[in-house]
N, C-alpha and C positions, 0 to 999 in steps of 0.2 A: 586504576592501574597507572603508576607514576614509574616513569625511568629508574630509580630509584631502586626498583624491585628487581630490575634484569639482575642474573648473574651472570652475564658474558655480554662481554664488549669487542665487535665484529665489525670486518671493513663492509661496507655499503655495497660493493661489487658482490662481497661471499651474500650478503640478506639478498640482496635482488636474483642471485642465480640460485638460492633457498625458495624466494618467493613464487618464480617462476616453475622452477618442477613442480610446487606444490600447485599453483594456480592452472596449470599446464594439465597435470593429473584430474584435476577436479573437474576442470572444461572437458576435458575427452572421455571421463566417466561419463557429464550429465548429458553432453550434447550430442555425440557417438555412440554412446550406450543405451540411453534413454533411461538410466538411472535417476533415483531422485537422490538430492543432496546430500542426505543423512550419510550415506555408509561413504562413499566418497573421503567425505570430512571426518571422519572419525580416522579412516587411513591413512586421510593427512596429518592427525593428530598422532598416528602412531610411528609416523617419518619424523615427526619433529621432536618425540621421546626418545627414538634410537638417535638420533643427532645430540640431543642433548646431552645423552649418557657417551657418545664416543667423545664429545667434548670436555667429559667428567663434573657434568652439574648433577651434583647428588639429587637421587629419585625422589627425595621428601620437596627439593625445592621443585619440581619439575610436576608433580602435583597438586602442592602448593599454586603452579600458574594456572593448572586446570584450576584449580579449585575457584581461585579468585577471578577469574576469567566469566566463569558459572555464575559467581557471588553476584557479579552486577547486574544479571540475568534478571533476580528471582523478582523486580519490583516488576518489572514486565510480564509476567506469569502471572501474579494477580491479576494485572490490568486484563490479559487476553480471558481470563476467566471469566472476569466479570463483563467485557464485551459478549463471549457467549453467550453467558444470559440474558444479556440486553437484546440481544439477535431474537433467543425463541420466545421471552417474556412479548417483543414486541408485533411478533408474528401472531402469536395465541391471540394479543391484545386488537389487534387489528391495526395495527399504528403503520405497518409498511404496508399495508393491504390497500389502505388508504391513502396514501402517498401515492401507490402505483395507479391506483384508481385515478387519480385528480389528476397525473401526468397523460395518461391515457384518454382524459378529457377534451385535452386540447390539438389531437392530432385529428389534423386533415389535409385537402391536398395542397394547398397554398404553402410555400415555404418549407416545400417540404426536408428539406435539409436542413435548415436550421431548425425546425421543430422537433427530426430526429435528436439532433444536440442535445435540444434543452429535455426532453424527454428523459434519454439515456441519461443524463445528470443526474437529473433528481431521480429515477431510478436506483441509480448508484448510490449517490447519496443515502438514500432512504438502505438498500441493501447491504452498501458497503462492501458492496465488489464487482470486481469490471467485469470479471471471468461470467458471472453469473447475468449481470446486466447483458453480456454480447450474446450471451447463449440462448436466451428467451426473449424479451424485449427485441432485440438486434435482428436476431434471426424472423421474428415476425417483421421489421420495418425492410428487411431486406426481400421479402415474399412480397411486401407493397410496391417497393422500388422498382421491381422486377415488371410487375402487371402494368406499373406507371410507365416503364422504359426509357427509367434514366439511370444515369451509370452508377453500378455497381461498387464501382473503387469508390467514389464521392460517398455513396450512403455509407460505407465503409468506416470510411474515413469520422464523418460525421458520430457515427455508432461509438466507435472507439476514444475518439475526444470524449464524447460526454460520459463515456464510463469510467474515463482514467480520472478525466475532472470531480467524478462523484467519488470513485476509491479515492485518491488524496486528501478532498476534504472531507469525508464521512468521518467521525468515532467511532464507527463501526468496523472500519477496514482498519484489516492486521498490519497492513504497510504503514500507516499513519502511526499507530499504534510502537509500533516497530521503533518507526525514525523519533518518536517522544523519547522514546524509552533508550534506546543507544547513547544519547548524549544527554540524558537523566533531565527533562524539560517536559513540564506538564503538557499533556495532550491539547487541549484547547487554548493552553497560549502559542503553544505549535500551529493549531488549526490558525489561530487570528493574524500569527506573523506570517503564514502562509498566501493569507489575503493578498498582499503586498504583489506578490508576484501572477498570483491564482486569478486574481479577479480583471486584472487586462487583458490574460492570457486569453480569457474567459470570453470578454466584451470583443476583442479584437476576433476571435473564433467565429463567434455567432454574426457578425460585421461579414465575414466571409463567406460563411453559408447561407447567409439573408442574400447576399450579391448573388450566389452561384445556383441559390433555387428558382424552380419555376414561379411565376406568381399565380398559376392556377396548372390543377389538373385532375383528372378524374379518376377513380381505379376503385374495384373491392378492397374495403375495409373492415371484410369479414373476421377476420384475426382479431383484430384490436378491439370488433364489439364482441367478439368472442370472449378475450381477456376479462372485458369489464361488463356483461355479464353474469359471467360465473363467480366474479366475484362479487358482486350484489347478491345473487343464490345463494350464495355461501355466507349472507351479512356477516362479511368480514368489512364493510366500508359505515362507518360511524364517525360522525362530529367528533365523539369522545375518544374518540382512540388516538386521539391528536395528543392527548392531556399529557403523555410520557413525556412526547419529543417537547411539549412547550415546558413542563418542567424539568427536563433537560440542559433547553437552551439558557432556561432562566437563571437556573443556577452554575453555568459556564459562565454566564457574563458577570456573575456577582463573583467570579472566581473562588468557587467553593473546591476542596479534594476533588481529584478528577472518580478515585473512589465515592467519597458520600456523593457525588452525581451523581455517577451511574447507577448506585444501590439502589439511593430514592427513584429514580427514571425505573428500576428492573421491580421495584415494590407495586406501584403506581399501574405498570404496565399488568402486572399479577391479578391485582382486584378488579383490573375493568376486564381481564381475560374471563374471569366467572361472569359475564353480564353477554358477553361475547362467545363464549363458546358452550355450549349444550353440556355436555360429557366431561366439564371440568370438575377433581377429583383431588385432595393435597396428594394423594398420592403421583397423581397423572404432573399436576405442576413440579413436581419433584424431578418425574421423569424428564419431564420438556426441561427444565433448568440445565439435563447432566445430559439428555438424548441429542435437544434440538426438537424444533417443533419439525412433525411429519404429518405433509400433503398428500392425501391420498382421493384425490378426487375423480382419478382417471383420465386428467387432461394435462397431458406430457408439459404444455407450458406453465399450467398455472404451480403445476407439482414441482415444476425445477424452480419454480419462483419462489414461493413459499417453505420448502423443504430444507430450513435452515438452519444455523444456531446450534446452542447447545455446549456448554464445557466442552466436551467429545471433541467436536471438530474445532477447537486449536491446539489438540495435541500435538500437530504435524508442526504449527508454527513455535510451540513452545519447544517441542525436542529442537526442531532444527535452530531454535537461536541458543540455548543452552551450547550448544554443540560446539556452533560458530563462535560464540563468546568465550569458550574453554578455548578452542584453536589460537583463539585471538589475545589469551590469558598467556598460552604459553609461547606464543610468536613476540608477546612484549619478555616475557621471561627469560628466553632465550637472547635478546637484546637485538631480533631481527628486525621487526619496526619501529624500534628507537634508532637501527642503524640506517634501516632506508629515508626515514623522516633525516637525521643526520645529514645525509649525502643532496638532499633536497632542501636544507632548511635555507640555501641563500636564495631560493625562490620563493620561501611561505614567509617571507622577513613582514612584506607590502599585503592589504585586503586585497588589493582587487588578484594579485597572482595565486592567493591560499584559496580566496574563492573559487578559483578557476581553476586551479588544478585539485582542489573536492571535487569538481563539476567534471574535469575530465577525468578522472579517479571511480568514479560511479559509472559513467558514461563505457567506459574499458572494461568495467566489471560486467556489468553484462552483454558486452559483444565477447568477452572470453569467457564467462562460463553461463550465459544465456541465461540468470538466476537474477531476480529484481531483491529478493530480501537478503543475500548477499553480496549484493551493491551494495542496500543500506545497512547491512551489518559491520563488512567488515572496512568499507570507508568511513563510517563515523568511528569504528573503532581506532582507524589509527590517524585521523585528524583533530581528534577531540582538544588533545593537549594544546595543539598547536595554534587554534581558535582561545584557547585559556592564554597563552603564552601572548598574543597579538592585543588583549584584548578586547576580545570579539564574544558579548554573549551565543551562549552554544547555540540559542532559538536560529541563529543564523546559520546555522551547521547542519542541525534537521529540517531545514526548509530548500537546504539546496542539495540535500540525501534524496529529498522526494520529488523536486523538479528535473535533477538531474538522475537519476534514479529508476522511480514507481514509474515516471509515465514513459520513461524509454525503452522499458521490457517489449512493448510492442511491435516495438519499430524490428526488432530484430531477429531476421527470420529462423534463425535456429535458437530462438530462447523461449521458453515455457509458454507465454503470454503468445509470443508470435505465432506458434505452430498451435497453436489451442485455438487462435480465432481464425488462420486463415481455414483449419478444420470445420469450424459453425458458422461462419462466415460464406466461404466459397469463394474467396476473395484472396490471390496471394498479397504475401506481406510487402511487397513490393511494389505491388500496384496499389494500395490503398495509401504507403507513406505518406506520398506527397500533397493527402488529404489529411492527414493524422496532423492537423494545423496546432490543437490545445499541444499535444505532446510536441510536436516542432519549437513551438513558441516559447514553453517553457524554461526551458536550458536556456535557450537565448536570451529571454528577461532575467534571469538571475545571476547569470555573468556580465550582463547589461547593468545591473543594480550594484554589482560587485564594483564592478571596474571604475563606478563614480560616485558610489558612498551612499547612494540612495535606498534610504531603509534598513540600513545597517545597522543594525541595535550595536552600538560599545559598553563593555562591562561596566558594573559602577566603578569599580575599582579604576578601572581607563579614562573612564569620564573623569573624574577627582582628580 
């Protein structure tokens, strides 16, 4: 979407007091209401059609923004499809079984806050989502903390960093997914420039929890031989079930299609599933591909563990970015954020200010409409150009959608992520912040990096 395509040229004052009702509406549906996103935005889509027609932009062009708005959408739709299957192919396979299993190895009472960290990490990681990591995982390390009798906001705290840290850098999480996909930047070169900021964020985090855990302590850790029990019973924990994730990784580093990856990793994970699961059937793998694989063990945590994947469950993330993409199609259309970027551009001239105000641009998004995937939706939508215009490859755009972005949804007690964990948790969102160190730290190293050039990938075109 280039300026180029708007048919109306508007003062900066009328786009901002446009953007406001509509942002203002959307926030008070999701966080007042307890609506989700969808229908919201599609209302708002329907204020910016009668706008556009009392302004007299003929209905074909006014579709047209939807249309092209969508159009950018559709390589992302693949991608989340094919992440599905990579979810239940690796479920069936035993690949996240086994990751949980060897994170579940290492916990005991020494350290125990840092261990929760790195646990919840590669949990995440392996699962590719925080929501699901804090809900089983979490909620078990929190039943330890308890018996142990240390404080609740720290384990908290701890729980949260390392799921936010696994959802960012997973393949598997729709946010990562997301932030590639907005400013058209392959997944795992995303995930690599992410490093840059992810992995101090990361060292400095665990530095923290190491200082602020006990160095010994004793409690039942009935739960956690619980977990990795049943799932030995279950032999879902095999050497081989590793082989996806390694031909995975392998071919991310040789930079192959972030597509032929996954496929080969969803192929891979298919044939060692007949070797792995009893009852497997083409037809049954057909189903798990489009269902999701379903845990039915009768053990609340391993069932919410395991119970995942599938086509199915990213419909919710493909309507809703179709949706926001269309919105975002006709707000460039209508010339509303080519007019607020306008009224702003003596600030986005300089890196370290465009960086930083992306950064507080995400950060605003969801303290006003409490929604992480439209922080990164609709701020890479309308900084994109502006990172083109500076110079600035876009990988620099989707690494500070998800610093300042995915891991702030927590922090904020009326947004989806904050009222969802202080719920499984038992923990208000307020009292755990000041423990939420990975998410703290994040924003802060990437306006830190902004503000002095470090790591700043320049286009070739800029370098030349």
């Amino acid at each position: 979407m280039q300026h180029e395509q708007q048919k109306l040229t508007i003062r900066p004052l009328e786009a901002l007091i446009i953007t406001l009702i509509l942002l203002g509406g959307i926030s008070y549906s999701i966080i007042f209401t307890g609506v989700g996103p969808h229908v919201p935005i599609v209302l708002a889509v329907i204020i910016l059609m009668a706008y556009g027609l009392i302004k007299r932009v003929p209905v074909k062009d006014i579709e047209e923004g939807l249309i092209e708005g969508a159009k950018s959408g559709l390589g992302a739709v693949f991608i989340f499809f094919f992440i599905g299957m990579l979810i239940s192919s690796w479920m069936a396979s035993g690949t996240i079984p086994t990751f949980i299993y060897l994170a579940l190895e290492v916990v005991n009472g020494k350290f125990f806050y840092a261990i929760a960290f790195i646990v919840s990490s590669i949990i995440g990681l392996s699962v590719g989502s925080s929501l699901t990591t804090a809900a089983t995982i979490g909620v078990a390390f929190m039943s330890v903390s308890s018996a142990l009798g240390l404080s609740e906001a720290m384990t908290a705290g701890a729980i949260i960093s390392g799921a936010f840290f696994g959802d960012k850098m997973s393949p598997l999480s729709d946010t990562t997914s997301l932030a590639s996909m907005i400013v058209k930047v392959d997944i795992f070169e995303h995930i690599k420039n992410m490093a840059w900021t992810t992995v101090p964020a990361f060292g400095i985090t665990l530095i923290l929890f190491a200082f602020l855990s006990p160095t010994e302590a004793s409690a039942s850790f009935e739960m956690i031989h619980m977990l990795k029990a049943k799932l030995i019973e279950l032999e879902f924990v095999h050497w081989y079930s590793l082989i996806p994730f390694i031909l995975l990784t392998f071919l991310a580093i040789k930079r192959i299609s972030a597509l032929i990856t996954l496929s080969s990793s969803i192929l891979a994970a298919l044939v060692i599933s007949f070797f792995v699961q009893n009852d497997i059937s083409v037809q049954k793998m057909m189903d798990l591909l489009f269902f999701g694989f379903k845990s039915d063990t009768g053990v609340e945590e391993i069932d919410s563990l395991l119970t995942r994947g599938g086509m199915e469950s990213m419909m919710f993330s493909i309507s809703l970015v179709l949706l926001a993409l269309s919105m975002g199609g006709l707000l460039f259309k209508l010339g509303i954020l080519p007019a607020l970027l306008e009224g702003i551009k003596g600030f986005l001239s300089k890196r370290s200010s465009l960086i930083s105000a992306t950064a507080g641009t995400a950060i605003g998004i969801n303290f006003l409409l409490g929604e992480q995937y439209l922080s990164i939706l609709l701020t890479g939508n309308a900084f994109q150009e502006s990172y083109d215009k500076a110079g600035l490859e876009r990988k620099n755009l989707s690494r500070v959608l998800e610093d300042a972005g995915t891991v702030i949804n927590p922090l904020v007690p009326w947004s989806v992520c904050g009222v969802f964990l202080t719920g499984v948790l038992g923990v208000a969102t307020i009292d755990y912040l000041p423990f939420t160190f990975f998410c703290l730290l994040s924003p802060i190293l990437t306006v830190g990096f902004g503000l002095t050039g470090l790591t700043i990938t320049k286009s070739a075109k800029a370098a030349a």
